[in-house]
C-alpha positions as CSV (number, residue, x, y, z in Angstrom):
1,X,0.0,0.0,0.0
2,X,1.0,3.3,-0.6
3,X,0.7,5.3,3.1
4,X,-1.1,9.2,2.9
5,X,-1.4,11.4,4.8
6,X,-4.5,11.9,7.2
7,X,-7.1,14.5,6.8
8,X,-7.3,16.7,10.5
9,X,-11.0,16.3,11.4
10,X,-10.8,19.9,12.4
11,X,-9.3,23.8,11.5
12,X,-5.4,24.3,12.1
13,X,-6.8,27.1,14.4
14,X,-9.2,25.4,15.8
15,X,-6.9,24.0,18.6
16,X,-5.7,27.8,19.1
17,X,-6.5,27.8,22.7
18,X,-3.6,25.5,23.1
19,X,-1.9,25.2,20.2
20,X,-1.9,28.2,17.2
21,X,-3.1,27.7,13.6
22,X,0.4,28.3,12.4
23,X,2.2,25.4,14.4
24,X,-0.7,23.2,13.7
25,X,-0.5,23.8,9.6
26,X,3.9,22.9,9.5
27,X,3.0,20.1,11.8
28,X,0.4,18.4,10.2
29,X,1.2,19.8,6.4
30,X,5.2,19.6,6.4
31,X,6.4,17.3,9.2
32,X,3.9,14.7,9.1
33,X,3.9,14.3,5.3
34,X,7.0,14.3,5.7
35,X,7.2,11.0,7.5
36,X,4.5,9.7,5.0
37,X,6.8,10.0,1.9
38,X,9.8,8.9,3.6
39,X,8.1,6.0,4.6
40,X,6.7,5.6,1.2
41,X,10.4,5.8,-0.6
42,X,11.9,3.5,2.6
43,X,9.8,0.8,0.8
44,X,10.0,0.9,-2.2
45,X,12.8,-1.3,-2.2
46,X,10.9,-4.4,-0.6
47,X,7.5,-4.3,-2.2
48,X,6.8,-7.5,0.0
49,X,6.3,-5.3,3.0
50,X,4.0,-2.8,1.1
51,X,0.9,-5.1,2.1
52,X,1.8,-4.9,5.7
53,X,-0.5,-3.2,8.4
54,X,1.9,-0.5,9.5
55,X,1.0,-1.6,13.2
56,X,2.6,-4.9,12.2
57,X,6.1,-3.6,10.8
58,X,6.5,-1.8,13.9
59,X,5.5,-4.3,16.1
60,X,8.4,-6.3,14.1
61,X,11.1,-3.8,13.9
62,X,14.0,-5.9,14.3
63,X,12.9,-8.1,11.9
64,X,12.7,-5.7,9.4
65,X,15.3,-5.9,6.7
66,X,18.7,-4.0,7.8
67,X,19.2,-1.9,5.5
68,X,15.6,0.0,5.7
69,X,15.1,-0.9,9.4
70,X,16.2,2.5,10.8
71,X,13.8,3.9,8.4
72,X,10.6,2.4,8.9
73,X,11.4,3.1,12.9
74,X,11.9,6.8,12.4
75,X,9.5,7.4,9.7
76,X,6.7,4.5,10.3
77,X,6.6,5.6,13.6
78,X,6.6,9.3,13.0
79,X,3.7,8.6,10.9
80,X,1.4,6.3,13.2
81,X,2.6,8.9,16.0
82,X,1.0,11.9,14.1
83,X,-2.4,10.1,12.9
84,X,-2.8,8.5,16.6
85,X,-2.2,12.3,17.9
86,X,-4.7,14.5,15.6
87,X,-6.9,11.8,16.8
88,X,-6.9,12.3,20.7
89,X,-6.9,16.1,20.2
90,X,-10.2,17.9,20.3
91,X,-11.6,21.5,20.0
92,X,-14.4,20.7,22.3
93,X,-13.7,22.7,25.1
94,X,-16.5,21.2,27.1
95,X,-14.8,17.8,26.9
96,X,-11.3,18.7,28.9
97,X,-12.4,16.3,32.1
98,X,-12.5,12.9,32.4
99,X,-15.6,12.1,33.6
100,X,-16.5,10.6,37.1
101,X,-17.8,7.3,36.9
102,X,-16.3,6.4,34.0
103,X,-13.9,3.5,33.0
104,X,-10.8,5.7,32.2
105,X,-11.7,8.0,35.8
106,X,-12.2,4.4,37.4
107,X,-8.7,3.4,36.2
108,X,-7.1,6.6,36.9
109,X,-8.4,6.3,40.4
110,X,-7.2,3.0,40.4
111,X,-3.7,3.4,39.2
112,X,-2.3,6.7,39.9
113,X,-4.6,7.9,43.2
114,X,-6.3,10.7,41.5
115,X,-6.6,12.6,38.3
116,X,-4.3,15.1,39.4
117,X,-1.6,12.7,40.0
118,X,-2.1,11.1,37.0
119,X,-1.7,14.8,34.9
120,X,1.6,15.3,37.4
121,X,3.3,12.1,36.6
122,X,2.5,12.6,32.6
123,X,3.9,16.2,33.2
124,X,6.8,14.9,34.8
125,X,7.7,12.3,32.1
126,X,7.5,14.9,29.6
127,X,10.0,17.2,31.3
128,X,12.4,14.7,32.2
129,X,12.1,13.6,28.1
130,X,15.6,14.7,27.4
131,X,15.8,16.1,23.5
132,X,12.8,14.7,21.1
133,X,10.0,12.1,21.7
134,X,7.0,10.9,23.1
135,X,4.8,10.5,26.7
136,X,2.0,8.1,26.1
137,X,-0.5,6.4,28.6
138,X,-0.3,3.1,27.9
139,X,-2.6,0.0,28.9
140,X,-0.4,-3.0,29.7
141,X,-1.1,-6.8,28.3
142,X,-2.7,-7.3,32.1
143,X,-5.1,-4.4,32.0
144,X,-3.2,-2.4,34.4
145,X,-2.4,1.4,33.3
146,X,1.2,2.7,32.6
147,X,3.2,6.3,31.7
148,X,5.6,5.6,29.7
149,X,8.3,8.4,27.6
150,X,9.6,7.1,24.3
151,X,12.6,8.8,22.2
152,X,12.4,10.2,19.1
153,X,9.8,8.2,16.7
154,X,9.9,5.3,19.0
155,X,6.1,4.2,20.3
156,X,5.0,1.5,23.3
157,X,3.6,-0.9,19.9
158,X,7.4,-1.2,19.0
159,X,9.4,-4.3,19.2
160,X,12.6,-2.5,20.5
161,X,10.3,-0.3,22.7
162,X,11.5,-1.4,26.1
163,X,8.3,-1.1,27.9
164,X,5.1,-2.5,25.7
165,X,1.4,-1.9,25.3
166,X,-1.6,-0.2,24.1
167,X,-1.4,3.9,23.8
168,X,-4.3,5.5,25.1
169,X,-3.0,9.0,25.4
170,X,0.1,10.2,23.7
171,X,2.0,14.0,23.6
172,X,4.5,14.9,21.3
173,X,7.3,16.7,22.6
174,X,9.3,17.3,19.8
175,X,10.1,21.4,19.9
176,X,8.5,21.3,16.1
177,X,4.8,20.6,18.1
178,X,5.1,23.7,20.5
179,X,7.9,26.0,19.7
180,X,6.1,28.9,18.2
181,X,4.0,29.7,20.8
182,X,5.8,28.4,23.7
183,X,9.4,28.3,22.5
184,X,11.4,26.5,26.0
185,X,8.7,26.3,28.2
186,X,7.9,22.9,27.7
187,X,6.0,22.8,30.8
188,X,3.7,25.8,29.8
189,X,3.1,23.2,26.8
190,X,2.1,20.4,28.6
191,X,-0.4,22.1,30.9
192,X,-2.0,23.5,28.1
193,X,-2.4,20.1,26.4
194,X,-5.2,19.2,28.5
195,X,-7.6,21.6,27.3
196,X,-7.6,19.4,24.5
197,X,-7.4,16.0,25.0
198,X,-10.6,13.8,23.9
199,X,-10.9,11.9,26.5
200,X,-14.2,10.3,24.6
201,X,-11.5,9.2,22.1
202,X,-9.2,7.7,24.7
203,X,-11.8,5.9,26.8
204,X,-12.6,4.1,23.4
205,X,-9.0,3.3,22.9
206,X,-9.2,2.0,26.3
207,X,-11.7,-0.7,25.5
């Protein structure tokens, strides 16, 4: 198959309470294709991996072949990264609390104390993120409910991930997803993240 890049289901400026129009259209538009075609040309050279759910090369990394391994890592995963982002942001601005009595509030509860825990642990993963990647949620093979950080590309589906599972919730803190409004504050970034988060999307993820 030949990979393409999502549609957003909303305006780049919709999300302006949190993130601005113009970071929102070279994320989406430039870096995000980006990884699509990179993907695309990585390959071309084995055309009997083109058939391949992208879920299942990267759940195989390191059985990928060598010389397009590093690749499919970077770019695959900046690409499932991206479409599995735009998905768990919302501009619903009613829909920025999880709501009590639910599953995911339930599981919160159950794993972190309270909600407010929970958003100071993911804080603190982000910070502590040194250079580019990811802080994702992640429900373990047991049911239990994890935060882990990932470098780079690098997701929780990946073979060479070193701690594995279902994302639920995930934030990009590359400096390409927040540098325009909030340049270094990264922190300032990640508070405002919540104002956005579809948590209806995440507490289908959940299952």
């Amino acid at each position: 198959m030949t990979y393409v890049l999502p549609q957003l289901k909303y305006a780049f400026d919709a999300l302006e309470k949190s993130i601005d129009a113009k970071t929102m259209e070279i994320h989406h538009d430039k870096h995000h294709q980006a990884y699509v075609d990179n993907l695309n040309k990585a390959l071309e050279s084995h055309p009997e991996l083109k058939d391949k759910d992208l879920e299942e090369l990267l759940s195989n990394i390191d059985l990928l072949p060598e010389d397009i391994r590093m690749a499919v890592r970077n770019n695959g995963g900046g690409h499932w990264n991206h479409t599995f982002f735009w998905d768990i942001l919302s501009p619903d601005f009613q829909n920025y609390e999880v709501k009590e009595g639910s599953k995911l509030h339930d599981m919160i509860q159950k794993y972190f104390g309270t909600y407010e825990e929970f958003t100071t642990q993911f804080k603190n993963a982000a910070l502590s993120r040194f250079g580019s990647g990811w802080v994702w949620l992640v429900k373990m093979s047991e049911g239990s409910l994890k935060i882990i950080s990932t470098p780079n590309q690098d997701n929780p589906l990946m073979s060479v991930s070193e701690i594995q599972g279902k994302p639920v919730l995930g934030l990009d803190v590359w400096e390409h997803a927040y540098y325009l409004r909030y340049q270094n504050r990264r922190a300032d970034y990640v508070d405002a993240f919540w104002n956005i988060v579809n948590w209806s999307k995440v507490e289908e993820l959940l299952g």
